[in-house]
Predicted model as a PDB file, atoms N, CA, C, CB and O in Angstrom, pLDDT in the B-factor column:
MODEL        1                                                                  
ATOM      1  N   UNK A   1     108.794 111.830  93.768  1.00 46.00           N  
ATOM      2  CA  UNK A   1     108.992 111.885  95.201  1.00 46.00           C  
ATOM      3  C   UNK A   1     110.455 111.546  95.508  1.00 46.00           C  
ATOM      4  CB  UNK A   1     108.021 110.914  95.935  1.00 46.00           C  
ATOM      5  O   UNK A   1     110.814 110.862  96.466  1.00 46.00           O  
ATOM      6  N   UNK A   2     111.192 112.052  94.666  1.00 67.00           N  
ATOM      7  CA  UNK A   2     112.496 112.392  94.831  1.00 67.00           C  
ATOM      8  C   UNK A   2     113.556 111.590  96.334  1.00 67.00           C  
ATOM      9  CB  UNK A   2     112.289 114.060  94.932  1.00 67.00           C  
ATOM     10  O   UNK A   2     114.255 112.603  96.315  1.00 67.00           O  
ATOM     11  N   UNK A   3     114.060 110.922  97.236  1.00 90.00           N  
ATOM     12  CA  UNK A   3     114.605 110.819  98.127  1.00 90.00           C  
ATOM     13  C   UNK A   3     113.376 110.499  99.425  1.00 90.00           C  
ATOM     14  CB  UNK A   3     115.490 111.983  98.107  1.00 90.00           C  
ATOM     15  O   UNK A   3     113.596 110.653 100.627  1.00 90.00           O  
ATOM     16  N   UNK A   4     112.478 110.173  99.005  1.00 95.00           N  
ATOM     17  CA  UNK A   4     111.366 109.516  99.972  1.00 95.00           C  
ATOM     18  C   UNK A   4     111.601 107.851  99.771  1.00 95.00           C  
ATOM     19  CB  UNK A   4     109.592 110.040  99.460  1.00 95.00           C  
ATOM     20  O   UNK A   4     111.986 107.281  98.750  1.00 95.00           O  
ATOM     21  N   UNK A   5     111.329 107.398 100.769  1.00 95.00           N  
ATOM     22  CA  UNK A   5     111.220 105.793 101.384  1.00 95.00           C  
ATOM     23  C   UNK A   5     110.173 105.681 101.299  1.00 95.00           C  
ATOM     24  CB  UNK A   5     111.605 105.322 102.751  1.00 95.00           C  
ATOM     25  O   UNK A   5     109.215 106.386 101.618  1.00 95.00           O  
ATOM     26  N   UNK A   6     110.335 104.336 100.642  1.00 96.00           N  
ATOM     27  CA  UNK A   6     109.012 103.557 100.119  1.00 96.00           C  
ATOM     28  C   UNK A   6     109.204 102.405 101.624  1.00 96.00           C  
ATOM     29  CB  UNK A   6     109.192 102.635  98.033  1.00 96.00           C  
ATOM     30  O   UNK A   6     110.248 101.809 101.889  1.00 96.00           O  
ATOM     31  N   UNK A   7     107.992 102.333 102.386  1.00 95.00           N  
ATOM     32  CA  UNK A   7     107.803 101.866 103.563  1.00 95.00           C  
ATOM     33  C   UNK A   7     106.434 100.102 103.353  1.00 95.00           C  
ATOM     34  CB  UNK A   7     107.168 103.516 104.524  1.00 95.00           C  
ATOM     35  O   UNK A   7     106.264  99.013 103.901  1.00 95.00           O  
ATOM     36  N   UNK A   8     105.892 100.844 102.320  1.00 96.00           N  
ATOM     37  CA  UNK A   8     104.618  99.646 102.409  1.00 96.00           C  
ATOM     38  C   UNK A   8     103.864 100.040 101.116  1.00 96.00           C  
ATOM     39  CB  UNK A   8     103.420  99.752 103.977  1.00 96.00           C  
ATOM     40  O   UNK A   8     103.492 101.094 100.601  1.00 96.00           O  
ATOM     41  N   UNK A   9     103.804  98.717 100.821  1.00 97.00           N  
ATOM     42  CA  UNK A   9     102.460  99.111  99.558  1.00 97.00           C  
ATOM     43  C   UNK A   9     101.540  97.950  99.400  1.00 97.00           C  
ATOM     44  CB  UNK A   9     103.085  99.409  97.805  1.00 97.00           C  
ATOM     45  O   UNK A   9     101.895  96.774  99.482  1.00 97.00           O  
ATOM     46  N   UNK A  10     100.184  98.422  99.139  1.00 98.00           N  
ATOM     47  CA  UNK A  10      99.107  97.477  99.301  1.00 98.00           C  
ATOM     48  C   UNK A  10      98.089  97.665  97.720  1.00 98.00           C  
ATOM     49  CB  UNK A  10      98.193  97.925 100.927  1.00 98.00           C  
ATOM     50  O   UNK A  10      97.959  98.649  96.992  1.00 98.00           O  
ATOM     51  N   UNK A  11      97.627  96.582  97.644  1.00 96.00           N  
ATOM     52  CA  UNK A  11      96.661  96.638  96.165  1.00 96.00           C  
ATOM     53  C   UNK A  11      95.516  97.086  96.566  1.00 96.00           C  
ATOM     54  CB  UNK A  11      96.331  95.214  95.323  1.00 96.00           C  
ATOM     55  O   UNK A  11      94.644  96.352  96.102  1.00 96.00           O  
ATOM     56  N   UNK A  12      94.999  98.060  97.297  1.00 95.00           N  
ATOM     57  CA  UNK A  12      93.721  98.907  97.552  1.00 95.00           C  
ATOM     58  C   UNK A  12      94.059  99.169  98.766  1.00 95.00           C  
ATOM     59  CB  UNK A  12      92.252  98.292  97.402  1.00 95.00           C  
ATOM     60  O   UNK A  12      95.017  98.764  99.425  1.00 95.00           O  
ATOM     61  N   UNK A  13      92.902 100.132  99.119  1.00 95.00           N  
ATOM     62  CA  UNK A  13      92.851 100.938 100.372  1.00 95.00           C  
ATOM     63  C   UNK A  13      91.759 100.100 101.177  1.00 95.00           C  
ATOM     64  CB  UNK A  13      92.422 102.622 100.112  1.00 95.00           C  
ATOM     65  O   UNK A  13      90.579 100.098 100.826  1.00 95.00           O  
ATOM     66  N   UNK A  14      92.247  99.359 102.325  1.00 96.00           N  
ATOM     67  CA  UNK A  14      91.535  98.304 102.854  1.00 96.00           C  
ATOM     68  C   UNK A  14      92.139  98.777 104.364  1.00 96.00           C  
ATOM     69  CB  UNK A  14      91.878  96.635 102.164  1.00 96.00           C  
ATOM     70  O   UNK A  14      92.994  99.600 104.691  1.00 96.00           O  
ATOM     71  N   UNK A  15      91.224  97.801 105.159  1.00 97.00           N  
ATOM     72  CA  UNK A  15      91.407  98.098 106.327  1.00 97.00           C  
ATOM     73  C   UNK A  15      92.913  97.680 106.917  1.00 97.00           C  
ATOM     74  CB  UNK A  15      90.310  97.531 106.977  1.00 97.00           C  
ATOM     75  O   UNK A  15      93.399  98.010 107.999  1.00 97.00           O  
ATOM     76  N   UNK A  16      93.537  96.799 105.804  1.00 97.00           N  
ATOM     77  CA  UNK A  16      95.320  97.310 106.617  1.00 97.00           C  
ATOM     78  C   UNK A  16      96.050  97.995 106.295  1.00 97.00           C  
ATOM     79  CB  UNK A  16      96.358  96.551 106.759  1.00 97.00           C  
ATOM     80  O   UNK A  16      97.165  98.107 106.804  1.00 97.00           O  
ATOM     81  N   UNK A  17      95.579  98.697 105.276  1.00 97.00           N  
ATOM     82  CA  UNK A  17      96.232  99.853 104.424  1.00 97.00           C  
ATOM     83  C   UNK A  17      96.181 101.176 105.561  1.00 97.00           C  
ATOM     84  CB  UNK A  17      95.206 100.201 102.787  1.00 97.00           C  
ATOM     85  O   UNK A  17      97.138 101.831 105.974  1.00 97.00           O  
ATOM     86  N   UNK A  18      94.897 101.304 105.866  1.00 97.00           N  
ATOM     87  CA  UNK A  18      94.515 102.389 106.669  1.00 97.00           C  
ATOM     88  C   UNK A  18      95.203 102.242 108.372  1.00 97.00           C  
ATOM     89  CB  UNK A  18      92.780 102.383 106.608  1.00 97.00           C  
ATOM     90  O   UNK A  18      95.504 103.213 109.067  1.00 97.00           O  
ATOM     91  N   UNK A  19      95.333 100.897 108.753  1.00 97.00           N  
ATOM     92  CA  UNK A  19      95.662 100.267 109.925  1.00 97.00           C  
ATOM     93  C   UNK A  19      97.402 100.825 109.301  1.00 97.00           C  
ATOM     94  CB  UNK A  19      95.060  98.301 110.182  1.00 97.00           C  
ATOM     95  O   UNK A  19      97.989 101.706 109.930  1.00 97.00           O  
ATOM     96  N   UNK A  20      97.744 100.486 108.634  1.00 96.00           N  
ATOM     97  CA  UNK A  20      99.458 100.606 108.900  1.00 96.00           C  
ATOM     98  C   UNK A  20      99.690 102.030 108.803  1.00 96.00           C  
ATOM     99  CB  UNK A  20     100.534  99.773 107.697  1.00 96.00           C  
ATOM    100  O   UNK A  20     100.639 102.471 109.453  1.00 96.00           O  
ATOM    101  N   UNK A  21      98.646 103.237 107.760  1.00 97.00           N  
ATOM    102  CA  UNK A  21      98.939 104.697 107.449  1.00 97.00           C  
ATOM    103  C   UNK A  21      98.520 104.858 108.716  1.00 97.00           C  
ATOM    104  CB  UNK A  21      98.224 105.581 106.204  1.00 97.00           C  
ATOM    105  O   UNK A  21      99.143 105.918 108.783  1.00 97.00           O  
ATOM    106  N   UNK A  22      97.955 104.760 109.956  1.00 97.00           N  
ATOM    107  CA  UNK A  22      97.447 105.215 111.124  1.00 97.00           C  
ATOM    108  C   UNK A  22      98.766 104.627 111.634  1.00 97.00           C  
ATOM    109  CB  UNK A  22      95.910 104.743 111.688  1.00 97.00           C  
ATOM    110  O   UNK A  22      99.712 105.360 111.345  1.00 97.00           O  
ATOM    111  N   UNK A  23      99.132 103.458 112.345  1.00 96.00           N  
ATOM    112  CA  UNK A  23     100.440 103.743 112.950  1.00 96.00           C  
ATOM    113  C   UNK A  23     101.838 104.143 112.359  1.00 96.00           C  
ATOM    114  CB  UNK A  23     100.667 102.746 113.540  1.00 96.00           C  
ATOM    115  O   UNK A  23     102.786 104.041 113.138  1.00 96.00           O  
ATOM    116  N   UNK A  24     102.066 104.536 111.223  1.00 96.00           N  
ATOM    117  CA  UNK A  24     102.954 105.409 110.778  1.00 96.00           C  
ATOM    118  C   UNK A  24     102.572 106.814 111.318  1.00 96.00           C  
ATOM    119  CB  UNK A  24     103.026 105.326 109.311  1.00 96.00           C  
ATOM    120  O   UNK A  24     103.358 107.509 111.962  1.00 96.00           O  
ATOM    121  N   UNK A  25     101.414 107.144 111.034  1.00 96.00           N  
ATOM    122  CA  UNK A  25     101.532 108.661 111.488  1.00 96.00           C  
ATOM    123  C   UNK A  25     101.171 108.526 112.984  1.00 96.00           C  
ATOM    124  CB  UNK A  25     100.436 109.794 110.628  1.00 96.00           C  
ATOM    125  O   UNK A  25     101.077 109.709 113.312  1.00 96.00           O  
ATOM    126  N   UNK A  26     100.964 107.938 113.868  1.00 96.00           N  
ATOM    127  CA  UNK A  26     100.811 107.473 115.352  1.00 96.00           C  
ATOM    128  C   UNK A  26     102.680 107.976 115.739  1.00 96.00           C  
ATOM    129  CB  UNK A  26     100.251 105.287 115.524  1.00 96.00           C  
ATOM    130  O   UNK A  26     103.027 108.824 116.560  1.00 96.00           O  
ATOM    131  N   UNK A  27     103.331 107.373 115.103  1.00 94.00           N  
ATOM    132  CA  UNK A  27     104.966 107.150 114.883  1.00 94.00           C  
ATOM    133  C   UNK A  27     105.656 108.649 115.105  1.00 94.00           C  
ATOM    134  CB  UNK A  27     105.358 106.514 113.119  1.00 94.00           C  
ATOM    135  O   UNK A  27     106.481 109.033 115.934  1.00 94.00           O  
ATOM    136  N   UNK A  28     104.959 109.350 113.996  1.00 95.00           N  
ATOM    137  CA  UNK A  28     105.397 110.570 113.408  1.00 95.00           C  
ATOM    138  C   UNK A  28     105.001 111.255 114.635  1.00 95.00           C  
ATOM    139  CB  UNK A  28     104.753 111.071 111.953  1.00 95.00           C  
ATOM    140  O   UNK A  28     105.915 111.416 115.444  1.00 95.00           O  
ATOM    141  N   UNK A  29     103.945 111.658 114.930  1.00 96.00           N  
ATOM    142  CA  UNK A  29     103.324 112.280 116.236  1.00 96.00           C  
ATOM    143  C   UNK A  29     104.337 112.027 117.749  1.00 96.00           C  
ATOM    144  CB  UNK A  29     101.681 111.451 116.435  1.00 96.00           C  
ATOM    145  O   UNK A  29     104.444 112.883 118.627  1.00 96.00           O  
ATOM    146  N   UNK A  30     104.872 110.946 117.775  1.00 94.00           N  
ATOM    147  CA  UNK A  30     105.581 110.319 119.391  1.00 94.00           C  
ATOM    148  C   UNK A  30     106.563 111.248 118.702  1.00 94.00           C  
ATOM    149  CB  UNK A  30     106.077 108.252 119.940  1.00 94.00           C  
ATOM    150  O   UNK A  30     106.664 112.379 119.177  1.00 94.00           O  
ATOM    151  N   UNK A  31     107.081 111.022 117.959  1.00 92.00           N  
ATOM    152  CA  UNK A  31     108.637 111.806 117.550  1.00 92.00           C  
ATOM    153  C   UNK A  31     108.634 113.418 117.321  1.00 92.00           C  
ATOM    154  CB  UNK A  31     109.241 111.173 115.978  1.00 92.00           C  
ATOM    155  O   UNK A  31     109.638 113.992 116.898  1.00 92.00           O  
ATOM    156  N   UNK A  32     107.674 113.962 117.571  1.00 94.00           N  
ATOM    157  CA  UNK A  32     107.511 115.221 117.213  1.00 94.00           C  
ATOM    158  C   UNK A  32     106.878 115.712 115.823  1.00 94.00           C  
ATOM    159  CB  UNK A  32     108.678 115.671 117.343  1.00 94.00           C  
ATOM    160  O   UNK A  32     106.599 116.898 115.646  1.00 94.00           O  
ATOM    161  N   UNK A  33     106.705 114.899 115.018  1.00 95.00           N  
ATOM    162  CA  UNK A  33     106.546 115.418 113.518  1.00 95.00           C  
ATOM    163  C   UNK A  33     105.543 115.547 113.064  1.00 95.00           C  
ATOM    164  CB  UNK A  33     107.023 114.808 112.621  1.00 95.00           C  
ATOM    165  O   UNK A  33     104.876 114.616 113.516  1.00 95.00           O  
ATOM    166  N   UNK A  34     104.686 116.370 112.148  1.00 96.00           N  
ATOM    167  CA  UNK A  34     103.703 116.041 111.874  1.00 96.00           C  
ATOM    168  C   UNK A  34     103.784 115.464 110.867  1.00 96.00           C  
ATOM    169  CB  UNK A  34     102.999 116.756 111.917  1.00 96.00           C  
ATOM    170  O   UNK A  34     104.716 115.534 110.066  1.00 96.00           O  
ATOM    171  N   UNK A  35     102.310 114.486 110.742  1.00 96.00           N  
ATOM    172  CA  UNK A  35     102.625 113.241 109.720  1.00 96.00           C  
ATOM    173  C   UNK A  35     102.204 113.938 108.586  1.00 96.00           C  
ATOM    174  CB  UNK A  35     101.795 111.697 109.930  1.00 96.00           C  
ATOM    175  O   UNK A  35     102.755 113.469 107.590  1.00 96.00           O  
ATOM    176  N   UNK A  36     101.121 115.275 108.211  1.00 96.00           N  
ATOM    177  CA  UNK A  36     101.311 115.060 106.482  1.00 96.00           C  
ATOM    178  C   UNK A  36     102.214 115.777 106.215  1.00 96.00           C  
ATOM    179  CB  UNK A  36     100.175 115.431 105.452  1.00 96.00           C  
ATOM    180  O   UNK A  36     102.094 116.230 105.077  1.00 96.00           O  
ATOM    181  N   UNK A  37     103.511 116.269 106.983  1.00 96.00           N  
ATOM    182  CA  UNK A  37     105.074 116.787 106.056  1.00 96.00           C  
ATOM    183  C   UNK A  37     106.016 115.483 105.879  1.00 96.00           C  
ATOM    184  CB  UNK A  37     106.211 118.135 107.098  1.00 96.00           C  
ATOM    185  O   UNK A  37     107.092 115.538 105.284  1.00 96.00           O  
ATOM    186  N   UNK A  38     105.442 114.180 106.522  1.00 96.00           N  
ATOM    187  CA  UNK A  38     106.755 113.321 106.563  1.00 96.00           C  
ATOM    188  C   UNK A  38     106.000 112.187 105.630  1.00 96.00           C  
ATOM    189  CB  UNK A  38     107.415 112.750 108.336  1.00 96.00           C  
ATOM    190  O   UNK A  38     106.754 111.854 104.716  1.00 96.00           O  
ATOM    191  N   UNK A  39     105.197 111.748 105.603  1.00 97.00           N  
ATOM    192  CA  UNK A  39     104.122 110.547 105.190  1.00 97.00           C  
ATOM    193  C   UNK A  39     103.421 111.195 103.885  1.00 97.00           C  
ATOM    194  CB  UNK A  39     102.821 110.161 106.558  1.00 97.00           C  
ATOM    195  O   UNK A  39     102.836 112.247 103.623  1.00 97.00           O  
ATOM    196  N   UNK A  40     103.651 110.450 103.456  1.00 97.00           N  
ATOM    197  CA  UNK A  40     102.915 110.966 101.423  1.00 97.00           C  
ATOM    198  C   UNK A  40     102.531 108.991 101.184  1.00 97.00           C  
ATOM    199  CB  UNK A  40     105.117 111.976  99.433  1.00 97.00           C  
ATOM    200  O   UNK A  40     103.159 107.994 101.541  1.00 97.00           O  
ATOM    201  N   UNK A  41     101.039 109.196 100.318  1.00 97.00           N  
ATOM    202  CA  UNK A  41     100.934 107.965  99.373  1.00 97.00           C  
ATOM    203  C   UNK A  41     100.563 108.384  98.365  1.00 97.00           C  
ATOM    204  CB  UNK A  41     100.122 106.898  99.672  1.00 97.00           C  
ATOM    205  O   UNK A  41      99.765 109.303  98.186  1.00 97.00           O  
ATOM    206  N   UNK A  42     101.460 107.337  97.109  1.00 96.00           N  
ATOM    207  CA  UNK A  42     101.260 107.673  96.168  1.00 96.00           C  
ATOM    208  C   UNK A  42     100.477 106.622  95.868  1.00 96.00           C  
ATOM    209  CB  UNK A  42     102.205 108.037  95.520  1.00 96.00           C  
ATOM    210  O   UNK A  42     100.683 105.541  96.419  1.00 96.00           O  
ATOM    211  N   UNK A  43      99.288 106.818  94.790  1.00 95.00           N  
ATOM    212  CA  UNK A  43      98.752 106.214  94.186  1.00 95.00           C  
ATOM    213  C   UNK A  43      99.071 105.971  92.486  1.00 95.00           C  
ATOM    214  CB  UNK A  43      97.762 106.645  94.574  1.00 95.00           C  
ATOM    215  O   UNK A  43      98.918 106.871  91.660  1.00 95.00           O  
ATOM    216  N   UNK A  44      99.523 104.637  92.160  1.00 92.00           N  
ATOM    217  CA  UNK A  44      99.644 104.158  90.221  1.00 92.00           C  
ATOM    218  C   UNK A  44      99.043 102.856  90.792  1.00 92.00           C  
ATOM    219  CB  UNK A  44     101.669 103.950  89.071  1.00 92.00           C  
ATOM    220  O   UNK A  44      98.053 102.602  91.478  1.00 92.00           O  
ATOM    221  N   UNK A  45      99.882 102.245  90.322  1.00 93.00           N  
ATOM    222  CA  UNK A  45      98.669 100.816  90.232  1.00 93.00           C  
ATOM    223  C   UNK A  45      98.578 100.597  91.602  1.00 93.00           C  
ATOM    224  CB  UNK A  45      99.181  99.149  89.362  1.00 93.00           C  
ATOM    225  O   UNK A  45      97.835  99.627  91.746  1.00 93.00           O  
ATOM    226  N   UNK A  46      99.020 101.073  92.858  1.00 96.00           N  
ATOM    227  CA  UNK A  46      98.999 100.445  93.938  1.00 96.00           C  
ATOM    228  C   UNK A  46      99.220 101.469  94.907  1.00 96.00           C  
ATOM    229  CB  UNK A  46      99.868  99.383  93.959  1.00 96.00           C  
ATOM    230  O   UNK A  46      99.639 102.595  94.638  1.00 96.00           O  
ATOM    231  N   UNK A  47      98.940 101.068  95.984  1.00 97.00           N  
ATOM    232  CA  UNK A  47      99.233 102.363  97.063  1.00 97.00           C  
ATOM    233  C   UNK A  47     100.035 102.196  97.544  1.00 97.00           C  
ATOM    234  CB  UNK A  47      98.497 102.768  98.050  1.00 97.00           C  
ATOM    235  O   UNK A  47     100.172 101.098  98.085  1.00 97.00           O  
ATOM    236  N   UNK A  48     101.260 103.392  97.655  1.00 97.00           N  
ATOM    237  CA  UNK A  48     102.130 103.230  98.356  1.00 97.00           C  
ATOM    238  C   UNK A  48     102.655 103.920  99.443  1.00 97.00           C  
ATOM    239  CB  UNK A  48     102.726 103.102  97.766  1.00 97.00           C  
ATOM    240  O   UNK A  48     102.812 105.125  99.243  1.00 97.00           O  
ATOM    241  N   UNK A  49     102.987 103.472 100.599  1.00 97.00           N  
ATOM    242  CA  UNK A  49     103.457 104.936 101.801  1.00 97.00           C  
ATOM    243  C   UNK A  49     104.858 104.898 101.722  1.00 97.00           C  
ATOM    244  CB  UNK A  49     103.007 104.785 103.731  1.00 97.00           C  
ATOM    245  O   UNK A  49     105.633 103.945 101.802  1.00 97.00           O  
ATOM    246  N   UNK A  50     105.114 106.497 101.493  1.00 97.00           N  
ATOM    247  CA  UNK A  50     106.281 106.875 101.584  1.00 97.00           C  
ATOM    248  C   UNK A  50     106.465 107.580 102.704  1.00 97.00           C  
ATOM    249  CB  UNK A  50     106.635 107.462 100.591  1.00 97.00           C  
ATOM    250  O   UNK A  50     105.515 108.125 103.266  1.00 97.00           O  
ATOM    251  N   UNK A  51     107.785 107.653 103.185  1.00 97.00           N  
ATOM    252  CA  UNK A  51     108.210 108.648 104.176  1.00 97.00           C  
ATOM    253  C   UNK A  51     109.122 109.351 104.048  1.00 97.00           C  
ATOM    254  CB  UNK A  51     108.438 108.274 105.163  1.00 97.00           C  
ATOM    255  O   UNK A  51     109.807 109.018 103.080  1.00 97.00           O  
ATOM    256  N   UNK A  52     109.529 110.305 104.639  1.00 95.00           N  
ATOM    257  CA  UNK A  52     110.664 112.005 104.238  1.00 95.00           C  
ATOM    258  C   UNK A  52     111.839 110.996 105.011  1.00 95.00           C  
ATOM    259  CB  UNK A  52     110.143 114.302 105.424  1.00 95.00           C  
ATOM    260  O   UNK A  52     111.764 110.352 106.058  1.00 95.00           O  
ATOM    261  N   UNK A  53     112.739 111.128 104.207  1.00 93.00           N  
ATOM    262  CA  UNK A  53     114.466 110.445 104.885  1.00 93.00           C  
ATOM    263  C   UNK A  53     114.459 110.854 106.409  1.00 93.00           C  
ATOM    264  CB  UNK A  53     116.220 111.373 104.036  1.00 93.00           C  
ATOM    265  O   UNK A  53     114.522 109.890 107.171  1.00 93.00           O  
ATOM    266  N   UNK A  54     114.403 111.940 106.923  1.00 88.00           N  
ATOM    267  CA  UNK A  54     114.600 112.514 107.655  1.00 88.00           C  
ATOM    268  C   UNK A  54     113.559 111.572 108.955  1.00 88.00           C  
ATOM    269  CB  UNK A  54     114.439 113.943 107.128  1.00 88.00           C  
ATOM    270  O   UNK A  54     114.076 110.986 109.906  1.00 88.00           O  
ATOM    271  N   UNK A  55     112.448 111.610 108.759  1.00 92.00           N  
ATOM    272  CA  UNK A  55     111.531 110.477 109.513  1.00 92.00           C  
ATOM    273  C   UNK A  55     112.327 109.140 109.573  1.00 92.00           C  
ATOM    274  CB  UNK A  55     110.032 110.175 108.669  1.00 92.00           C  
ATOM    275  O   UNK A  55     112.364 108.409 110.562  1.00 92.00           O  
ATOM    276  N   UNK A  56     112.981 108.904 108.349  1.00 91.00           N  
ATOM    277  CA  UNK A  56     113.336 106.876 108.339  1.00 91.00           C  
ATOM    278  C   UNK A  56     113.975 106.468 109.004  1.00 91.00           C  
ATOM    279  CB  UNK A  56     113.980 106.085 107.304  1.00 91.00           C  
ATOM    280  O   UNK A  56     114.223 105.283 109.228  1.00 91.00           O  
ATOM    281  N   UNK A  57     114.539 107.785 109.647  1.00 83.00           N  
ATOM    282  CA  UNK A  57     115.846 106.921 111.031  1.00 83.00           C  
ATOM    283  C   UNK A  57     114.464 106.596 112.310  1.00 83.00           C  
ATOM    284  CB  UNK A  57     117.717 108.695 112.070  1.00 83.00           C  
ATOM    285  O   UNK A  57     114.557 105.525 112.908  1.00 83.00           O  
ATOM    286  N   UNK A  58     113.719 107.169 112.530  1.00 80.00           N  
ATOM    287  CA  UNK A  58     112.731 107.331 113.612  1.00 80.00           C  
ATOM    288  C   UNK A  58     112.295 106.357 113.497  1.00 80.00           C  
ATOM    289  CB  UNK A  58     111.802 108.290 113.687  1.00 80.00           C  
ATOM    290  O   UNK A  58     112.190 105.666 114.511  1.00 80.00           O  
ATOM    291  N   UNK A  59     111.845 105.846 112.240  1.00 77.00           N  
ATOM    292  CA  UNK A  59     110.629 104.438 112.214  1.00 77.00           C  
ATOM    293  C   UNK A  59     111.520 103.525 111.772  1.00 77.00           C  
ATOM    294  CB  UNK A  59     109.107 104.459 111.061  1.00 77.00           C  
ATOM    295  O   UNK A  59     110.954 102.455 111.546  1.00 77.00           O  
ATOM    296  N   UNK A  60     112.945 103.499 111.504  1.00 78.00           N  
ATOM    297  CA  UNK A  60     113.867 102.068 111.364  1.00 78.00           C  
ATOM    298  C   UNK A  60     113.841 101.425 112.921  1.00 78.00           C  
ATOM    299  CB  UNK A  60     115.755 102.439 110.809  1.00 78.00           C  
ATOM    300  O   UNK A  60     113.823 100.230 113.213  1.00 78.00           O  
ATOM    301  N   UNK A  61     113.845 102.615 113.856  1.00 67.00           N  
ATOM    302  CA  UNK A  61     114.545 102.715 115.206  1.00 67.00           C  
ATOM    303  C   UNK A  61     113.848 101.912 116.134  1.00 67.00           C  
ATOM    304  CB  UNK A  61     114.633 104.133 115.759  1.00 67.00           C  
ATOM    305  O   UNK A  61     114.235 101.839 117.300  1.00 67.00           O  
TER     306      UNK A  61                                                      
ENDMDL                                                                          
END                                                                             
């Protein structure tokens, strides 16, 4: 995932995992974007949300 921002990572998919991937893409939506071109998680030992550079000025902001 080449030039993606690592934003949050959690040790399972629990209810704040899902609570923070819902207002990230809540985020993406106000700004125009749709969230599955900007928002990716990867799963290895842990879950992680990434976001497209291009989004990271939006959700630094």
């Amino acid at each position: 995932m080449d030039g993606w921002v690592e934003v949050a990572t959690f040790e399972k998919e629990d209810s704040k995992f899902e609570m923070e991937k819902k207002r990230i893409e809540e985020l993406a939506l106000d700004v125009g974007l749709m969230p599955e071109k900007v928002i990716k998680v990867q799963e290895e030992n842990k879950l992680t949300i990434l976001i497209h550079p291009v989004f990271y000025d939006y959700f630094q902001g």
